[in-house]
PyMOL commands that place a pseudoatom at each C-alpha (Angstrom):
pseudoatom trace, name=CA, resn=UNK, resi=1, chain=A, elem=C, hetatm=0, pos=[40.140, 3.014, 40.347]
pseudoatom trace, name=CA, resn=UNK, resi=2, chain=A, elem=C, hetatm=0, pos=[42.771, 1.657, 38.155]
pseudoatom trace, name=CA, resn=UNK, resi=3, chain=A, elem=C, hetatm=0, pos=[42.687, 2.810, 34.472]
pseudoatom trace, name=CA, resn=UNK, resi=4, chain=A, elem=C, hetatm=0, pos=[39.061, 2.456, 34.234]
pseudoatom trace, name=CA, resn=UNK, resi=5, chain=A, elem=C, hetatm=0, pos=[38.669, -0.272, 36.870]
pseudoatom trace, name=CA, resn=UNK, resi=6, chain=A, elem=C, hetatm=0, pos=[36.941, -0.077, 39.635]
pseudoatom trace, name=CA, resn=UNK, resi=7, chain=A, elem=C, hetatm=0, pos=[38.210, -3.204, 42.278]
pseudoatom trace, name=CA, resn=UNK, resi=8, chain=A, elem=C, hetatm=0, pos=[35.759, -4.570, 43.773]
pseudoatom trace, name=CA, resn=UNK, resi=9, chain=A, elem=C, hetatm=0, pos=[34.931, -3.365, 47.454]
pseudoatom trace, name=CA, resn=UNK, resi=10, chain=A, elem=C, hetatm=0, pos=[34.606, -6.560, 49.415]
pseudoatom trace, name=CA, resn=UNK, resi=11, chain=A, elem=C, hetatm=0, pos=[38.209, -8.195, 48.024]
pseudoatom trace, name=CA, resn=UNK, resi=12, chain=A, elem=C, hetatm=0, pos=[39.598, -4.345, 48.673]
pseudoatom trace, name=CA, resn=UNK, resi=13, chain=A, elem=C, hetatm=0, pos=[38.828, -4.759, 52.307]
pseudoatom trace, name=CA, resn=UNK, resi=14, chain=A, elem=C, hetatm=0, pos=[38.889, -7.883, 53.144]
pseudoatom trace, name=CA, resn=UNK, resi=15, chain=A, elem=C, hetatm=0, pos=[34.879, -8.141, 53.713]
pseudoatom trace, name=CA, resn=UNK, resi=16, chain=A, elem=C, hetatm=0, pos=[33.131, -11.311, 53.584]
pseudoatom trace, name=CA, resn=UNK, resi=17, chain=A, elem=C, hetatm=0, pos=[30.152, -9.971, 55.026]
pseudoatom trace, name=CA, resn=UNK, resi=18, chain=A, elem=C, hetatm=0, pos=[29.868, -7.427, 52.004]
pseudoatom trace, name=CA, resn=UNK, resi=19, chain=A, elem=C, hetatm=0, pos=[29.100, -10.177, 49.409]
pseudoatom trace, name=CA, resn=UNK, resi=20, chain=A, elem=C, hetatm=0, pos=[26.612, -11.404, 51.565]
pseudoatom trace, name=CA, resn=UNK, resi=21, chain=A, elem=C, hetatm=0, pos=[24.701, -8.440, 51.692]
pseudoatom trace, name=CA, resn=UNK, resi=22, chain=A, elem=C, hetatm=0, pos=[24.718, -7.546, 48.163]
pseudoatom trace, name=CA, resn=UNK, resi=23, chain=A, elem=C, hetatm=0, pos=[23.073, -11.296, 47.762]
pseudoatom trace, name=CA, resn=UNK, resi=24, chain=A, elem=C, hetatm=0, pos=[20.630, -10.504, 50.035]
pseudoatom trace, name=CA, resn=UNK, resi=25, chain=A, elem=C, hetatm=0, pos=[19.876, -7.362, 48.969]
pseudoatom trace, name=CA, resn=UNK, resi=26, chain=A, elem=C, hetatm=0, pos=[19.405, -8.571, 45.383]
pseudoatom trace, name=CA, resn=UNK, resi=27, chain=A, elem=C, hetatm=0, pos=[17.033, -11.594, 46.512]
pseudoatom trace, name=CA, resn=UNK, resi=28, chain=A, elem=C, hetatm=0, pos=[14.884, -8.540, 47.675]
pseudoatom trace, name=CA, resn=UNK, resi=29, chain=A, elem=C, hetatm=0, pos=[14.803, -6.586, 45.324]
pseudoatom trace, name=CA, resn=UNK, resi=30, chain=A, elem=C, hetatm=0, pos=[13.560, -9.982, 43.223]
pseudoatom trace, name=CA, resn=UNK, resi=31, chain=A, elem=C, hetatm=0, pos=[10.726, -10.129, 45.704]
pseudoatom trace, name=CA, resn=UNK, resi=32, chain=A, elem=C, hetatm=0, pos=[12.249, -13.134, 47.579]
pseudoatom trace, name=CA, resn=UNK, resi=33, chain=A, elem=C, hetatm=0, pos=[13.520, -11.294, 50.761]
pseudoatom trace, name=CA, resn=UNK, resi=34, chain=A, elem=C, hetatm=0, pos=[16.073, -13.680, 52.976]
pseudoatom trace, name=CA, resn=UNK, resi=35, chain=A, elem=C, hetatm=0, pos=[16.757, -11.087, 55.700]
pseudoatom trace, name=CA, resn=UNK, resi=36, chain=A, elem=C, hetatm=0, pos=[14.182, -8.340, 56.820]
pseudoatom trace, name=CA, resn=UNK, resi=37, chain=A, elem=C, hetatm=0, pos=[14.804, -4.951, 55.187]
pseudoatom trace, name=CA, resn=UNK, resi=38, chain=A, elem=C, hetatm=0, pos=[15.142, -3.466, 58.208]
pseudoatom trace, name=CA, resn=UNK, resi=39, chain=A, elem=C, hetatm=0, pos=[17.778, -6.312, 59.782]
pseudoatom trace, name=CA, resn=UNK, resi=40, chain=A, elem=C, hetatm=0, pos=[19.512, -5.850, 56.295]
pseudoatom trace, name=CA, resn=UNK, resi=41, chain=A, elem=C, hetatm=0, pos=[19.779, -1.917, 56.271]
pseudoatom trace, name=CA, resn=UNK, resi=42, chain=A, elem=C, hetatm=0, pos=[21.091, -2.423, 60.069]
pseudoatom trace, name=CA, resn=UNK, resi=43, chain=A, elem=C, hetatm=0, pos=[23.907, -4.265, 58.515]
pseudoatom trace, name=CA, resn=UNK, resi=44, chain=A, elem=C, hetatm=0, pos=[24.360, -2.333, 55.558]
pseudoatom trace, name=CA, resn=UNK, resi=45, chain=A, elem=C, hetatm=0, pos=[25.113, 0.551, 58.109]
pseudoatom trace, name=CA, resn=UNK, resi=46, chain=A, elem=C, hetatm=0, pos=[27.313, -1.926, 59.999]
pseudoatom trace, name=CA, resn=UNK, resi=47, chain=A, elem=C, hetatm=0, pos=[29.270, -2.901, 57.486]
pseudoatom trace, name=CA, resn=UNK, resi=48, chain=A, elem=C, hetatm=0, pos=[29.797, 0.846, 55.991]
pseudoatom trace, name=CA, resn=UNK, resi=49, chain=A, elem=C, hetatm=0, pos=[31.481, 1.944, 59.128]
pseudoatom trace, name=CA, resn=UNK, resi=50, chain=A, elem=C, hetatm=0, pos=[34.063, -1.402, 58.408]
pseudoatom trace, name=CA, resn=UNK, resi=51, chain=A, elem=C, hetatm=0, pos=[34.624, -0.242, 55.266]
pseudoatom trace, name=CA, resn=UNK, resi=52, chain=A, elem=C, hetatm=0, pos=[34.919, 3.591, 55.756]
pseudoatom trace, name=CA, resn=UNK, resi=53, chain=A, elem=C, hetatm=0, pos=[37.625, 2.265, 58.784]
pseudoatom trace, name=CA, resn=UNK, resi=54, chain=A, elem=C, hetatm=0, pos=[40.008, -0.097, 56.538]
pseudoatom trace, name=CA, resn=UNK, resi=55, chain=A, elem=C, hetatm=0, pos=[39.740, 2.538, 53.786]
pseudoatom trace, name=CA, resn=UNK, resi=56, chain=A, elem=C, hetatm=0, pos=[40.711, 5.023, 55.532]
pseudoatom trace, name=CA, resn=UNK, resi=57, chain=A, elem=C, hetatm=0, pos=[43.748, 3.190, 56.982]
pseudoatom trace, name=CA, resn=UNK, resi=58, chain=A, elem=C, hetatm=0, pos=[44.621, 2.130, 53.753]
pseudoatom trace, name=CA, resn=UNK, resi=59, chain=A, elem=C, hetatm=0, pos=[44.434, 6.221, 52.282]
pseudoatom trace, name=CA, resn=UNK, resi=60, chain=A, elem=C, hetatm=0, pos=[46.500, 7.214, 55.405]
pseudoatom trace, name=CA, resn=UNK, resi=61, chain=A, elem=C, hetatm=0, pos=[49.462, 4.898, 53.821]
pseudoatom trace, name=CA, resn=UNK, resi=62, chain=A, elem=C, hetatm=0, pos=[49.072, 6.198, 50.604]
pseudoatom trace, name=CA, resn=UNK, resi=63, chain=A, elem=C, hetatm=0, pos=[48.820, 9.316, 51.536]
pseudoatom trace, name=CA, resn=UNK, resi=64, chain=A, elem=C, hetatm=0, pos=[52.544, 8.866, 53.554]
pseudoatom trace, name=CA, resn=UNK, resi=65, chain=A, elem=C, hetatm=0, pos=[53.753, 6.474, 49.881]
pseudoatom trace, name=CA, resn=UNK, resi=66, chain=A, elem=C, hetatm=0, pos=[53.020, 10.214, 48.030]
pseudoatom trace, name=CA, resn=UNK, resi=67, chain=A, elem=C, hetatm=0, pos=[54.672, 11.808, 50.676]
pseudoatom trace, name=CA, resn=UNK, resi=68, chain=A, elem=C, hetatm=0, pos=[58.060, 10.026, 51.250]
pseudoatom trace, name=CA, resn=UNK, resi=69, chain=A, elem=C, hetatm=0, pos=[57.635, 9.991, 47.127]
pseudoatom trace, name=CA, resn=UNK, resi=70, chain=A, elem=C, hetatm=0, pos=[57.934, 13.320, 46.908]
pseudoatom trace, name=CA, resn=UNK, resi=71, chain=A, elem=C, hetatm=0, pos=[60.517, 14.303, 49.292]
pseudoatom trace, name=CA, resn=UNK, resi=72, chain=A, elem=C, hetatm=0, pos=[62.692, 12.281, 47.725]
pseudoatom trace, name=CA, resn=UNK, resi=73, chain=A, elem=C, hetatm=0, pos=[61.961, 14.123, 44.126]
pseudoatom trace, name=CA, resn=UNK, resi=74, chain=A, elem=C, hetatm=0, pos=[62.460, 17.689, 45.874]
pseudoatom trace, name=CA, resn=UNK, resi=75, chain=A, elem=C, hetatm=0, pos=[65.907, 17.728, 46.609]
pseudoatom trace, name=CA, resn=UNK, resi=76, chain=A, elem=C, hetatm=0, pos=[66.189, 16.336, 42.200]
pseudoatom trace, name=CA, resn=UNK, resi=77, chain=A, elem=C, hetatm=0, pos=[64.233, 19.183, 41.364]
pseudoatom trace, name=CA, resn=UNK, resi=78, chain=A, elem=C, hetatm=0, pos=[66.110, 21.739, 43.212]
pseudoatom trace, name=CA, resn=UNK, resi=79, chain=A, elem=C, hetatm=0, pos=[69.177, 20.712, 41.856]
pseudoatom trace, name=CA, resn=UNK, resi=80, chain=A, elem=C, hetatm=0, pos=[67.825, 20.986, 38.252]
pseudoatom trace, name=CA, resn=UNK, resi=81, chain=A, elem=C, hetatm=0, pos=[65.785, 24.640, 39.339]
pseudoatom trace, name=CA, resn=UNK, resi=82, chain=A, elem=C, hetatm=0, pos=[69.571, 26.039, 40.582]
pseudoatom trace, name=CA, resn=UNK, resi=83, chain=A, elem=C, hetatm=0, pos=[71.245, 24.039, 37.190]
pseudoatom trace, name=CA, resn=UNK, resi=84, chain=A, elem=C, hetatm=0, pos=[68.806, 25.671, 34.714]
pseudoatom trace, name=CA, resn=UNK, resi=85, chain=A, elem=C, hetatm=0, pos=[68.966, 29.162, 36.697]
pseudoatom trace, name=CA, resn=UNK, resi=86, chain=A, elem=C, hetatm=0, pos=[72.758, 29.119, 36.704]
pseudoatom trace, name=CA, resn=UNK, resi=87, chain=A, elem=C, hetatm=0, pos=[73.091, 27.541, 32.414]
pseudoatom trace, name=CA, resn=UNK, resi=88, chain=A, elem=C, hetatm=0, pos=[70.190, 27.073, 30.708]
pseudoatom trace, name=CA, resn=UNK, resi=89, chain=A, elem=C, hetatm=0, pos=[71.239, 24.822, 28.672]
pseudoatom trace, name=CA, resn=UNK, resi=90, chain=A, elem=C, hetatm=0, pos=[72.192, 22.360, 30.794]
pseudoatom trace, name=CA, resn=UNK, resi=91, chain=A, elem=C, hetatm=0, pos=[72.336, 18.737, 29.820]
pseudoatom trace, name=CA, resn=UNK, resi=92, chain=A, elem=C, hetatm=0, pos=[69.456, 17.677, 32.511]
pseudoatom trace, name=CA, resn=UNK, resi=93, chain=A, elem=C, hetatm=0, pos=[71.552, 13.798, 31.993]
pseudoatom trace, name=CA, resn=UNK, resi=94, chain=A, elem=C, hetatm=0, pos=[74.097, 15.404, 33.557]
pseudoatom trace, name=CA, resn=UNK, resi=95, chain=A, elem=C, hetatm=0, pos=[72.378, 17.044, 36.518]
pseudoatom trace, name=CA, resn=UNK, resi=96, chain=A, elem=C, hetatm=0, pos=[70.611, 12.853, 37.166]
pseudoatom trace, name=CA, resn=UNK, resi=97, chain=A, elem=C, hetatm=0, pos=[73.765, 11.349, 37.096]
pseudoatom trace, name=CA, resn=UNK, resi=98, chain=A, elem=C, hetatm=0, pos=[75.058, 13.956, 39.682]
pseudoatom trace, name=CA, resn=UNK, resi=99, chain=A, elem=C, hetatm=0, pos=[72.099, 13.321, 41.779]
pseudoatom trace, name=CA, resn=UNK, resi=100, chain=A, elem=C, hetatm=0, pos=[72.684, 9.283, 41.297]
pseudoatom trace, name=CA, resn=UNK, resi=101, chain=A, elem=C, hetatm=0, pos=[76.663, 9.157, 42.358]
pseudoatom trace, name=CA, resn=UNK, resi=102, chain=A, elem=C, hetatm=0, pos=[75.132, 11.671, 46.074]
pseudoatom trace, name=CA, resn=UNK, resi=103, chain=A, elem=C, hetatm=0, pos=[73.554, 9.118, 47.272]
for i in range(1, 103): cmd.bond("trace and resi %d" % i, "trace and resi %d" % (i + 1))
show_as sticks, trace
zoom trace
């Protein structure tokens, strides 16, 4: 979810299949059934286990984004922790454009 949008699952994972079964699924509930229920749960289940797979491999690299993310903001916050420790009223400026000309 993106500030109050919600993406939509089948163009998230790639899943043709998806869109299909929502159609089907909404033809049933309309009383005009296209696939058996039971045929259409089967895939329902199918298709979940897809899903849950590409999501998950898609948290797993976010999850390392947040992490390389914040290792490189540690070693800018201890630098402005030992600053402010050592002069409190250190020009933070001053402590980024250290950090900038390291590296």
């Amino acid at each position: 979810m993106h500030e109050g949008i919600v993406p939509d699952l089948a163009n998230l994972t790639g899943s043709s299949l998806y869109d299909i079964l929502k159609f089907a699924s909404l033809a049933d509930r309309g009383g005009q059934a296209i696939i058996p229920p039971q045929l259409l749960g089967s895939a329902y289940r199918l298709e979940a286990k897809d899903i849950d797979s590409k999501l998950s491999k898609v948290f797993v690299r976010v999850e390392a984004a947040v992490i390389r993310l914040f290792d490189r903001l540690l070693p800018i916050y201890d630098d402005f922790q030992r600053a402010l420790h050592a002069e409190p009223s250190v020009n933070c400026a001053r402590v980024l454009a250290t950090q900038k000309s390291d590296g």
